[in-house]
VEXVO-514196 format. One line per field, with one value per atom (N, C-alpha, C): atom name; x, y, z; chain. Coordinates in steps of 0.02 Angstrom, whole numbers, always signed. Layout:
BEGIN
atom <- CA  ...
u <- X  ...
v <- Y  ...
w <- Z  ...
chain <- A  ...
This chain:
BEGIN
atom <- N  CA  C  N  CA  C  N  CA  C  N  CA  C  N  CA  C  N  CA  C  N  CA  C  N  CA  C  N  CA  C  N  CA  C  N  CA  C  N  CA  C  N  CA  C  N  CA  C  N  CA  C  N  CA  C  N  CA  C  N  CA  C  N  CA  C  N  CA  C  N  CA  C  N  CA  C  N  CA  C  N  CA  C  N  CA  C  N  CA  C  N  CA  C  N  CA  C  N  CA  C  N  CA  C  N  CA  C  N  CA  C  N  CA  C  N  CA  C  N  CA  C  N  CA  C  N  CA  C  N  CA  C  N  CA  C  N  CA  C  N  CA  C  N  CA  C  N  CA  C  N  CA  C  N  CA  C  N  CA  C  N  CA  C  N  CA  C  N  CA  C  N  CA  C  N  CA  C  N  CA  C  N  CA  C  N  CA  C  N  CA  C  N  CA  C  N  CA  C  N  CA  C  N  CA  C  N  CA  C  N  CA  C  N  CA  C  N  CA  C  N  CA  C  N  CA  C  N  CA  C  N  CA  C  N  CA  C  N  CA  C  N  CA  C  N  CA  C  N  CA  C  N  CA  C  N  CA  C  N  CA  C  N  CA  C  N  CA  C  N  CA  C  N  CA  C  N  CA  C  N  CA  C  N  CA  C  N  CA  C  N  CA  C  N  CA  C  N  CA  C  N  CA  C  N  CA  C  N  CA  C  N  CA  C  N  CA  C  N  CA  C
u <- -2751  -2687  -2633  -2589  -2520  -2479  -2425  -2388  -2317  -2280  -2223  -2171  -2112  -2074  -2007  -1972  -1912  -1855  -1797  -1754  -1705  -1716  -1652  -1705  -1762  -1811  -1800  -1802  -1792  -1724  -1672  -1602  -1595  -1623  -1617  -1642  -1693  -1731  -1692  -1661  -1623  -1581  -1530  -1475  -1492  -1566  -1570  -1565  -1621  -1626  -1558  -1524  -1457  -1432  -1424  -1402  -1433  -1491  -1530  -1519  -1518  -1495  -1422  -1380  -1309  -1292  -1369  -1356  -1406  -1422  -1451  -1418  -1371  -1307  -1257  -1245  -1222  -1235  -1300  -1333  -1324  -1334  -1345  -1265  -1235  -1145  -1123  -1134  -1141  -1154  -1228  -1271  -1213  -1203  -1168  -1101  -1075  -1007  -1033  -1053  -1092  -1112  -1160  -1184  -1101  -1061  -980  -956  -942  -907  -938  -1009  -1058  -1016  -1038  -1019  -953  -891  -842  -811  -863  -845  -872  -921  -964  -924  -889  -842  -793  -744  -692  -694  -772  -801  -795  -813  -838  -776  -720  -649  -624  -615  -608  -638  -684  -729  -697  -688  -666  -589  -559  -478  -478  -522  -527  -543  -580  -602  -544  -519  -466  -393  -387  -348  -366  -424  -469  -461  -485  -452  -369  -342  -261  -247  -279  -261  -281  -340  -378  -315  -319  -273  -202  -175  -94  -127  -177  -190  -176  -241  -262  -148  -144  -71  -32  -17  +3  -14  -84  -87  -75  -60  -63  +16  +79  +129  +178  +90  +131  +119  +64  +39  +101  +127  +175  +237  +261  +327  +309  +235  +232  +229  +220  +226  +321  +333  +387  +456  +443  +450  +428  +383  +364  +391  +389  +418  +507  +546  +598  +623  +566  +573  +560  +537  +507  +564  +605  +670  +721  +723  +756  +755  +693  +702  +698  +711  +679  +764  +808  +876  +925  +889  +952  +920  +850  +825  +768  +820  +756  +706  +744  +684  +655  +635  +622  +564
v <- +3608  +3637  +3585  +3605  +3559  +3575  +3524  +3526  +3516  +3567  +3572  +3571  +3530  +3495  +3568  +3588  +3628  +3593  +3609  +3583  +3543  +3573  +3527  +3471  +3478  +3411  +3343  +3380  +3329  +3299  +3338  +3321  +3274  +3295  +3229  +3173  +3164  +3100  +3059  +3087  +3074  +3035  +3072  +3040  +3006  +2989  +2930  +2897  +2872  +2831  +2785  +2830  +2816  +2779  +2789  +2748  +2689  +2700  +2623  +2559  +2600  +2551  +2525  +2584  +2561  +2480  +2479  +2464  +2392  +2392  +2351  +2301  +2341  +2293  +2272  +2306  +2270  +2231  +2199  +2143  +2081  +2107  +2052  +2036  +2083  +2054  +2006  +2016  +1987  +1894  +1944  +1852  +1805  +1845  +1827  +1778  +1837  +1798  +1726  +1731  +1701  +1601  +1622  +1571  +1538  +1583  +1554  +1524  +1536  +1513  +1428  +1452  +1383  +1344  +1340  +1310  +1278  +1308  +1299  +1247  +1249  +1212  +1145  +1130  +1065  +1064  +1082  +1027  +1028  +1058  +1044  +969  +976  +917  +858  +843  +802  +788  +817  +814  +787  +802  +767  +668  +684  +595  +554  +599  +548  +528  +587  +552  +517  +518  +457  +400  +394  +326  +296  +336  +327  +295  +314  +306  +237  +225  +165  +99  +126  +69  +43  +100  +66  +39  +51  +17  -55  -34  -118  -179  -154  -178  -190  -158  -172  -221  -213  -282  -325  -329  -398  -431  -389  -391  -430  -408  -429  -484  -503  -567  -621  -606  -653  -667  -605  -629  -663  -645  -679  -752  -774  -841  -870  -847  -855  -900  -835  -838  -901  -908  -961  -1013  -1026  -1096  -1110  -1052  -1056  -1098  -1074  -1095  -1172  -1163  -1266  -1287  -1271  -1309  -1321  -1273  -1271  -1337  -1324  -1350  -1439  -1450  -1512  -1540  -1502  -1520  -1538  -1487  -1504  -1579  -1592  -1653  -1718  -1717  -1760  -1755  -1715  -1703  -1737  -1722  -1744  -1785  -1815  -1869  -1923  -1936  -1994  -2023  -2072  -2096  -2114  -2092  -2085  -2109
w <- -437  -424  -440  -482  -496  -482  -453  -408  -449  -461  -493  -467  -480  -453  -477  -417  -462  -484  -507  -553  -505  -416  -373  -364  -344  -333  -403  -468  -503  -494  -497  -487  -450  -390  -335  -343  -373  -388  -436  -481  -543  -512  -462  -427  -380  -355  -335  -343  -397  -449  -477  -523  -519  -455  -399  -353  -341  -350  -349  -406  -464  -510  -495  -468  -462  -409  -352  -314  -327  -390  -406  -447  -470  -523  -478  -413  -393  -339  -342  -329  -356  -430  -489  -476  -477  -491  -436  -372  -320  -321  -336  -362  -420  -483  -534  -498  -458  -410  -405  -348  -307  -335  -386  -446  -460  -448  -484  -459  -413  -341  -339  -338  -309  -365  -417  -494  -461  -452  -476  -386  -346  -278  -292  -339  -377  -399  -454  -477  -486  -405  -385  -332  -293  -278  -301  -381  -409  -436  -438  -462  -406  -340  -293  -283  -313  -271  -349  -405  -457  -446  -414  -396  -329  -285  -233  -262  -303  -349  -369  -397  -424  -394  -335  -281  -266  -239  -219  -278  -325  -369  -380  -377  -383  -308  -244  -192  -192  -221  -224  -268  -323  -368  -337  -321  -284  -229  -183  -142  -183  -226  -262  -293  -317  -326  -278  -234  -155  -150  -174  -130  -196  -264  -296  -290  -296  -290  -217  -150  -83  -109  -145  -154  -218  -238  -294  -269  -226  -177  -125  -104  -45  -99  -170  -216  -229  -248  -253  -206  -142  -62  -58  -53  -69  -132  -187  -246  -210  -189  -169  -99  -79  -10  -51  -90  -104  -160  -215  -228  -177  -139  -80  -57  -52  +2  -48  -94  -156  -179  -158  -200  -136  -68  -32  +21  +29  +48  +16  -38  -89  -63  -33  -17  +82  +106  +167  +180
chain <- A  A  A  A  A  A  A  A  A  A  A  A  A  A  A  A  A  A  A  A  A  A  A  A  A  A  A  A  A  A  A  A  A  A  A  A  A  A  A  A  A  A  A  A  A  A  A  A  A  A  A  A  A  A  A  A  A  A  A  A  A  A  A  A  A  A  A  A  A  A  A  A  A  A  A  A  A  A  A  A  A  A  A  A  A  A  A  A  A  A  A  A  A  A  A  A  A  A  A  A  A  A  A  A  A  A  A  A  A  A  A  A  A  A  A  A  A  A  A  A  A  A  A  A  A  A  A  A  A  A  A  A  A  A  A  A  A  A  A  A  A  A  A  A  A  A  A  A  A  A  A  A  A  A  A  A  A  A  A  A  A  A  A  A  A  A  A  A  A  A  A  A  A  A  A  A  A  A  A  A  A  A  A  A  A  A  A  A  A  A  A  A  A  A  A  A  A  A  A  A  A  A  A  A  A  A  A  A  A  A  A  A  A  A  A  A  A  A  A  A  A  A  A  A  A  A  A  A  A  A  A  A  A  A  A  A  A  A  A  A  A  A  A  A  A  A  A  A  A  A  A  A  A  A  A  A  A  A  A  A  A  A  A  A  A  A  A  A  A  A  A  A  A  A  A  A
């Protein structure tokens, strides 16, 4: 005995179906998002730690700076201080 399906039974299955695939793409689209998002938080990340580097080096540098022109200004200061006393106490 075969079991024959009438024309609303197929219908329905049809438009199941259909819903399942629908609901299957938008899975994948989801995922698709998803995969994007991840992507694009890596290397807003990695854009981040290269401009801290970046930061980090010009701080370093303006130190190193700092201390060559406090050491400058403190030669300067003694060279001054040592005309000074050489201009208005010869010999002592």
């Amino acid at each position: 005995m075969s079991v024959q399906q009438c024309c609303c039974c197929r219908c329905c299955l049809q438009h199941i179906e259909k819903v399942l695939q629908h609901k299957d793409l938008e899975s994948q689209l989801s995922e698709a998002k998803l995969s994007q998002a991840t992507i694009q938080l890596a290397e807003e990340k990695e854009r981040n730690l290269q401009e801290k580097q970046q930061v980090l080096n010009c701080r370093t540098h303006i130190h190193r700076l700092n201390s060559y022109f406090a050491g400058i200004t403190k030669l300067a200061k003694l060279q001054i201080l040592s005309t000074h006393s050489i201009t208005y106490y010869p010999l002592l």
